[in-house]
MARMIKE-386702 format. One line per field, with one value per atom (N, C-alpha, C, O): residue number from 1; residue in one letter; atom name; x, y, z. Coordinates in nm, 3 decimals. Example, Ala and Ser with C-alpha at 12.3 -4.5 7.8 and 13.67 -1.06 7.14 Angstrom:
MARMIKE-386702
k	c(1, 1, 1, 1, 2, 2, 2, 2)
r	c(A, A, A, A, S, S, S, S)
a	c(N, CA, C, O, N, CA, C, O)
c1	c(1.319, 1.230, 1.320, 1.424, 1.285, 1.367, 1.290, 1.341)
c2	c(-0.569, -0.450, -0.330, -0.332, -0.225, -0.106, 0.003, 0.114)
c3	c(0.780, 0.780, 0.780, 0.846, 0.708, 0.714, 0.787, 0.804)
This chain:
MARMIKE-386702
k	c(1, 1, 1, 1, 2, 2, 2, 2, 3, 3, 3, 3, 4, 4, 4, 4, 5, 5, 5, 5, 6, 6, 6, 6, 7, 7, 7, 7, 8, 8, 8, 8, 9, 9, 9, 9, 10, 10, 10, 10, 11, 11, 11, 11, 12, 12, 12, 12, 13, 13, 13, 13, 14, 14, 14, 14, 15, 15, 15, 15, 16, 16, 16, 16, 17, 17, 17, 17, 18, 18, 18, 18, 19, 19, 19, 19, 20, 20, 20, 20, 21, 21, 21, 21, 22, 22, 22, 22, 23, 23, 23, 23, 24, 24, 24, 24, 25, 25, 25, 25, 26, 26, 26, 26, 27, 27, 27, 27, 28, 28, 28, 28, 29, 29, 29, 29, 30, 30, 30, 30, 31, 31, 31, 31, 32, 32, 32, 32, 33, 33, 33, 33, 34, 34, 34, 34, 35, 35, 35, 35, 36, 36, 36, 36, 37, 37, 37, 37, 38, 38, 38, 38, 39, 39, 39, 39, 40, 40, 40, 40, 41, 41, 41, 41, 42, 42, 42, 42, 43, 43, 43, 43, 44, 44, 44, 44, 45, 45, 45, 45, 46, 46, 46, 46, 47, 47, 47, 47, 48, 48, 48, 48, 49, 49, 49, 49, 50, 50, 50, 50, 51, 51, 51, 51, 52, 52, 52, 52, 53, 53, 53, 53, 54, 54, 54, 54, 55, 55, 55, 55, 56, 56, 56, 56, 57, 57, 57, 57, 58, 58, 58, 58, 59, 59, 59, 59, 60, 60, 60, 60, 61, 61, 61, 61, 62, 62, 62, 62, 63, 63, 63, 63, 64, 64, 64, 64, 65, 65, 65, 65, 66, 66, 66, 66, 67, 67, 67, 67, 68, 68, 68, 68, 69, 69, 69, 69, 70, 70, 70, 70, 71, 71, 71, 71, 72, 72, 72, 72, 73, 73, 73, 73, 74, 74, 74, 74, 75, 75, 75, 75, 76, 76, 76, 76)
r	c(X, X, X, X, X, X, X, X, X, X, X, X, X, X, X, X, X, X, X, X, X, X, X, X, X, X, X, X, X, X, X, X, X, X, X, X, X, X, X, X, X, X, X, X, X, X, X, X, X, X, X, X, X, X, X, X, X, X, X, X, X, X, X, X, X, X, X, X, X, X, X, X, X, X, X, X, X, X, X, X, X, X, X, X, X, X, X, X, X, X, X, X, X, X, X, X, X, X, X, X, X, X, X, X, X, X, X, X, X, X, X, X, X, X, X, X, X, X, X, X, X, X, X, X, X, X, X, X, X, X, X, X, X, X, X, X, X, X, X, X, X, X, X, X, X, X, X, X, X, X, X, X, X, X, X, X, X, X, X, X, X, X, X, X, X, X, X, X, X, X, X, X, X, X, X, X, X, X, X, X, X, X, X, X, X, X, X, X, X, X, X, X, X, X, X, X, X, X, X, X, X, X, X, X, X, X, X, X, X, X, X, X, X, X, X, X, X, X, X, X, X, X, X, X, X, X, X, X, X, X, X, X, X, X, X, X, X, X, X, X, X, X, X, X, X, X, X, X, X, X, X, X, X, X, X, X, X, X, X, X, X, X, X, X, X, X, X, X, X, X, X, X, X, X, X, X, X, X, X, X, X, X, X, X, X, X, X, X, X, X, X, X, X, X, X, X, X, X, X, X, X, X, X, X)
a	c(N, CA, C, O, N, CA, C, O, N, CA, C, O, N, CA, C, O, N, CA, C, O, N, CA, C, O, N, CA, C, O, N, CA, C, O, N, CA, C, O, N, CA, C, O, N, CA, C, O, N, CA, C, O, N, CA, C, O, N, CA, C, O, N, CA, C, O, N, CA, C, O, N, CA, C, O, N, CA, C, O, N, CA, C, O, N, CA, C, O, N, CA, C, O, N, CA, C, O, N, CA, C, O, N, CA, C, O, N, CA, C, O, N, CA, C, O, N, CA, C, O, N, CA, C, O, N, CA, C, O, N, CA, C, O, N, CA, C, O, N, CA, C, O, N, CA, C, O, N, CA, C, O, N, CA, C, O, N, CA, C, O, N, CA, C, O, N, CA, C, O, N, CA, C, O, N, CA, C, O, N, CA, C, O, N, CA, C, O, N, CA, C, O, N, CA, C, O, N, CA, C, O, N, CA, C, O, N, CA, C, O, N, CA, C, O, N, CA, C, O, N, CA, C, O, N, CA, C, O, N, CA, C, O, N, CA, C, O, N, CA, C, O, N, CA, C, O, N, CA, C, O, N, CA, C, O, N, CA, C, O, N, CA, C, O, N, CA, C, O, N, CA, C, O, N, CA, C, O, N, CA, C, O, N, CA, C, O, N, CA, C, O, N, CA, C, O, N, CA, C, O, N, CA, C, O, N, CA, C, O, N, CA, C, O, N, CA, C, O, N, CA, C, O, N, CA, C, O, N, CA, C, O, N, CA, C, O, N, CA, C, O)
c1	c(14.420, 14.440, 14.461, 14.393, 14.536, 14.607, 14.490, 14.440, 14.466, 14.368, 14.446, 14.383, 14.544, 14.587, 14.607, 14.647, 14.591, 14.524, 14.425, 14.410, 14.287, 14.180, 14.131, 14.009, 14.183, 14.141, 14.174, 14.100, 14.282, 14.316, 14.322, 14.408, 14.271, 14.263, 14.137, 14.075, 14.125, 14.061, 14.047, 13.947, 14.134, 14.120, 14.108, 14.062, 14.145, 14.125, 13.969, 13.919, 13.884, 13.757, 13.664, 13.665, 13.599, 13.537, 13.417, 13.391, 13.291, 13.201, 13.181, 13.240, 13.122, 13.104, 13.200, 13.167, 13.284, 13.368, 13.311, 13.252, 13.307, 13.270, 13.321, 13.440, 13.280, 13.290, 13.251, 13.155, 13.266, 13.199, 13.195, 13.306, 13.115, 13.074, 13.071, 12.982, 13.194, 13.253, 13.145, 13.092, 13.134, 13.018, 12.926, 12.919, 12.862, 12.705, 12.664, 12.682, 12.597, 12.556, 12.578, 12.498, 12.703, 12.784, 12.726, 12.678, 12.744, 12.707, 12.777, 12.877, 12.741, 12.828, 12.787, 12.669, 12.859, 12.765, 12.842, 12.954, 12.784, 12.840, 12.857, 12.789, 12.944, 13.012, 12.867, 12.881, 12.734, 12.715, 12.749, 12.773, 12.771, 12.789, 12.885, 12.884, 12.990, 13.075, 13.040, 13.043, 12.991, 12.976, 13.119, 13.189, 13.157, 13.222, 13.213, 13.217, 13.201, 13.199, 13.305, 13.374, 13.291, 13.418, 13.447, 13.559, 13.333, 13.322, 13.310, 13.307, 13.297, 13.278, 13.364, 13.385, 13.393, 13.461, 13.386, 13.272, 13.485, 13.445, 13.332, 13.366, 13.185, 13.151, 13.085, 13.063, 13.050, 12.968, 12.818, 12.792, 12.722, 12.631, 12.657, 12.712, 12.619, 12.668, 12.523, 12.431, 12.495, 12.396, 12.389, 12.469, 12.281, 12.314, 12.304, 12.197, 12.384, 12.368, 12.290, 12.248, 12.222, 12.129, 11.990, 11.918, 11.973, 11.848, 11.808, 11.693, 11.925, 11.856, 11.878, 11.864, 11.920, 11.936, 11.992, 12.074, 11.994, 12.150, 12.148, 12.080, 12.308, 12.375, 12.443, 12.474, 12.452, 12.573, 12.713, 12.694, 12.852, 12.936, 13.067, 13.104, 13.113, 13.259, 13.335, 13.310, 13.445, 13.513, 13.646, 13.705, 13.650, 13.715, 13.692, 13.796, 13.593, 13.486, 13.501, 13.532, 13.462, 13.506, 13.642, 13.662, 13.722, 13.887, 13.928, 14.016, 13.858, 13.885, 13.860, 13.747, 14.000, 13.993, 13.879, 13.894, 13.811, 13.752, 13.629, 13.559, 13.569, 13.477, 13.444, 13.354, 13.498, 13.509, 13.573, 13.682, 13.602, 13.682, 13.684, 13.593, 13.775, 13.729, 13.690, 13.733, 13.627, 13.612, 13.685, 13.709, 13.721, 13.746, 13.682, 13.616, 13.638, 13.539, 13.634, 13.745, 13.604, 13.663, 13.637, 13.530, 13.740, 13.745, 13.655, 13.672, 13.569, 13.523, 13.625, 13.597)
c2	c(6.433, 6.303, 6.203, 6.231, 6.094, 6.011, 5.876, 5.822, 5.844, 5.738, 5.602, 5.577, 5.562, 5.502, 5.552, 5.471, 5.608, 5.714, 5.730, 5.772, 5.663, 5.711, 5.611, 5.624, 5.473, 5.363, 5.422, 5.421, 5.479, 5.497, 5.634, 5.648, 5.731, 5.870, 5.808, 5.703, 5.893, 5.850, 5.766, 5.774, 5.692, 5.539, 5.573, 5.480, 5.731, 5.752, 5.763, 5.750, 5.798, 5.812, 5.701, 5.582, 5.754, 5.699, 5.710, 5.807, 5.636, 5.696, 5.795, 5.769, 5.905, 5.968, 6.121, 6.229, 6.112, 6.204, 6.382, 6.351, 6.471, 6.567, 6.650, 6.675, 6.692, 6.722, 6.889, 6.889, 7.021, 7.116, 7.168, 7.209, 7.176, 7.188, 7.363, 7.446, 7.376, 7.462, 7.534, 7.476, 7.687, 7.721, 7.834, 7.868, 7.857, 7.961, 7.882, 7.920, 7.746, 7.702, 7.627, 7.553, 7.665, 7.560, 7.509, 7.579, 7.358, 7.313, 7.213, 7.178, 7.138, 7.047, 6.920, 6.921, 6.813, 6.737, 6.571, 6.581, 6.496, 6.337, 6.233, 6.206, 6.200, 6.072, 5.931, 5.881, 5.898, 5.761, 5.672, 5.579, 5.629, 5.509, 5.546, 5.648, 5.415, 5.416, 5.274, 5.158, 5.356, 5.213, 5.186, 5.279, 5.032, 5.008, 4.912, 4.792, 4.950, 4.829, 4.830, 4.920, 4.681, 4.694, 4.777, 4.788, 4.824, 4.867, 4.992, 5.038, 5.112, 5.233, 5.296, 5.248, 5.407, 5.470, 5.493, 5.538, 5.444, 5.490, 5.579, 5.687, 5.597, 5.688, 5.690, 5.581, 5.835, 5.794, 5.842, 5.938, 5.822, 5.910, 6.004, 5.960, 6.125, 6.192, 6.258, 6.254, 6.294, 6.341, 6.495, 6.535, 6.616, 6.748, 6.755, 6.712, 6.796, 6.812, 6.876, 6.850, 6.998, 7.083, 7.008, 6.929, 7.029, 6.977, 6.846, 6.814, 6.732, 6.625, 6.536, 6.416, 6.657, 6.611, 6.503, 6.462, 6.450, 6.330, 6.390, 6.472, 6.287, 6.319, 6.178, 6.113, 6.157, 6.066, 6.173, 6.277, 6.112, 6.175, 6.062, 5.962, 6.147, 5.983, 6.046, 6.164, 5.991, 6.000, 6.121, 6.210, 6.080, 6.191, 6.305, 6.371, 6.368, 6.481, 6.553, 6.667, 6.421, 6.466, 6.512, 6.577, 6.474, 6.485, 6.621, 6.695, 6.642, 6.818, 6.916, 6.961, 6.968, 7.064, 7.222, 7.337, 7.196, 7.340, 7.262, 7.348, 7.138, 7.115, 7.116, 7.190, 7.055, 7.013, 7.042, 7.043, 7.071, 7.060, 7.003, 7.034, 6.913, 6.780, 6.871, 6.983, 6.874, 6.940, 6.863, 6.744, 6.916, 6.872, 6.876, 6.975, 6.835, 6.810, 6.836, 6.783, 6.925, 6.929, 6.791, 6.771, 6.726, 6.623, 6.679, 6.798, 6.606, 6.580, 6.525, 6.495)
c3	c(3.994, 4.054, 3.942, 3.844, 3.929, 3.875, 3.854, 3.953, 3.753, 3.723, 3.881, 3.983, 3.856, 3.922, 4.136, 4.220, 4.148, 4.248, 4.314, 4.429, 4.166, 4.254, 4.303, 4.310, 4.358, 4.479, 4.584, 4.682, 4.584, 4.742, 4.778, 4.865, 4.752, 4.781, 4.876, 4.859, 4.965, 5.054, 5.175, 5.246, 5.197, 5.251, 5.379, 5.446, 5.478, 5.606, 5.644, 5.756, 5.484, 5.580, 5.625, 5.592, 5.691, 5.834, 5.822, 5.751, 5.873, 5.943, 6.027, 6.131, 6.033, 6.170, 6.122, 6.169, 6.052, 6.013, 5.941, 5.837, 5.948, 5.959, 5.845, 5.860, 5.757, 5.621, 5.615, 5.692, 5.573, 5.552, 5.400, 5.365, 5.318, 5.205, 5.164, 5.184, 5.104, 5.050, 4.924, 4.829, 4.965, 4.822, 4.940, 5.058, 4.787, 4.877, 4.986, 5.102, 4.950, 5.008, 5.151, 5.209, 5.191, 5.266, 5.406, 5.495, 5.403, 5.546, 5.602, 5.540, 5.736, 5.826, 5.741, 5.704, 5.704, 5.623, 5.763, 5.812, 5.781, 5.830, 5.706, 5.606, 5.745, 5.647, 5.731, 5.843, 5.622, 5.760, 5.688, 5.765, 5.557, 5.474, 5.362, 5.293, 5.358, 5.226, 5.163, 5.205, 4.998, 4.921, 4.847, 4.807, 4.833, 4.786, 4.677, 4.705, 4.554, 4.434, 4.322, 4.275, 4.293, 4.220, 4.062, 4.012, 4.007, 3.894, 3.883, 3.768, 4.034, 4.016, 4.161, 4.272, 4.106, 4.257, 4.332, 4.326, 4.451, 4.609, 4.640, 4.592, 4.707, 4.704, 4.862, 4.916, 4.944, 5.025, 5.072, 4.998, 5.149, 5.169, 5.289, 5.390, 5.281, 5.363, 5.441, 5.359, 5.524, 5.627, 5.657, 5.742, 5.583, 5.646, 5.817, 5.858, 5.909, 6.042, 6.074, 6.186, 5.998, 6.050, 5.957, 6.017, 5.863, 5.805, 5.801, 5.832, 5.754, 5.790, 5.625, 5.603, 5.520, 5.411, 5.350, 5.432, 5.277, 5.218, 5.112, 5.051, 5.095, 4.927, 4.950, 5.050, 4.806, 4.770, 4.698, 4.635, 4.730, 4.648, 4.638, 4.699, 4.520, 4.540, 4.597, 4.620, 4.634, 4.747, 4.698, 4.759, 4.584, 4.523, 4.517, 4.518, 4.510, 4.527, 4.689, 4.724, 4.773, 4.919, 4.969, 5.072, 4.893, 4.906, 4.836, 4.879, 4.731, 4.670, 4.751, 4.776, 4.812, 4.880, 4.798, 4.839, 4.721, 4.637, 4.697, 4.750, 4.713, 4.749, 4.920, 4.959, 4.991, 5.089, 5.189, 5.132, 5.311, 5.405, 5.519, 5.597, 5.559, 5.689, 5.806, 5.778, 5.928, 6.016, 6.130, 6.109, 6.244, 6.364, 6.432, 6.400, 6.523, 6.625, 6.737, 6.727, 6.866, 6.959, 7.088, 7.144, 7.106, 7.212, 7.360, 7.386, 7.448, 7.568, 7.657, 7.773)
């Protein structure tokens, strides 16, 4: 990713958005908060669905397909 790049990689996510964490360890993670400051990249806290855990990560991190993968949620 392109120094100039890394403001806006990202800009679709959301609250509420559904993340699965790529690895041994992998789980459903929720997007509930994005910080935004002007001196550091994008980052957000994310929520484990089953345990209850948090993380912070930058947004760039969430966007690496080796890390991450968005989930879909099936519509009601």
């Amino acid at each position: 990713m392109s120094l100039f790049g890394r403001r806006t990689a990202g800009t679709d996510i959301q609250p509420g958005q559904i993340f699965r964490k790529l690895g041994t360890y992998g789980a459903d993670w929720v997007v509930e908060r994005i910080f935004e400051y002007p001196d550091i990249p994008r980052h957000v806290r994310m929520i484990d669905r089953n345990s209850g855990r948090t993380m912070t990560v930058a947004i760039s991190m969430l966007v690496d397909p080796e890390c991450f993968q968005r989930k879909t949620e099936p519509t009601a």
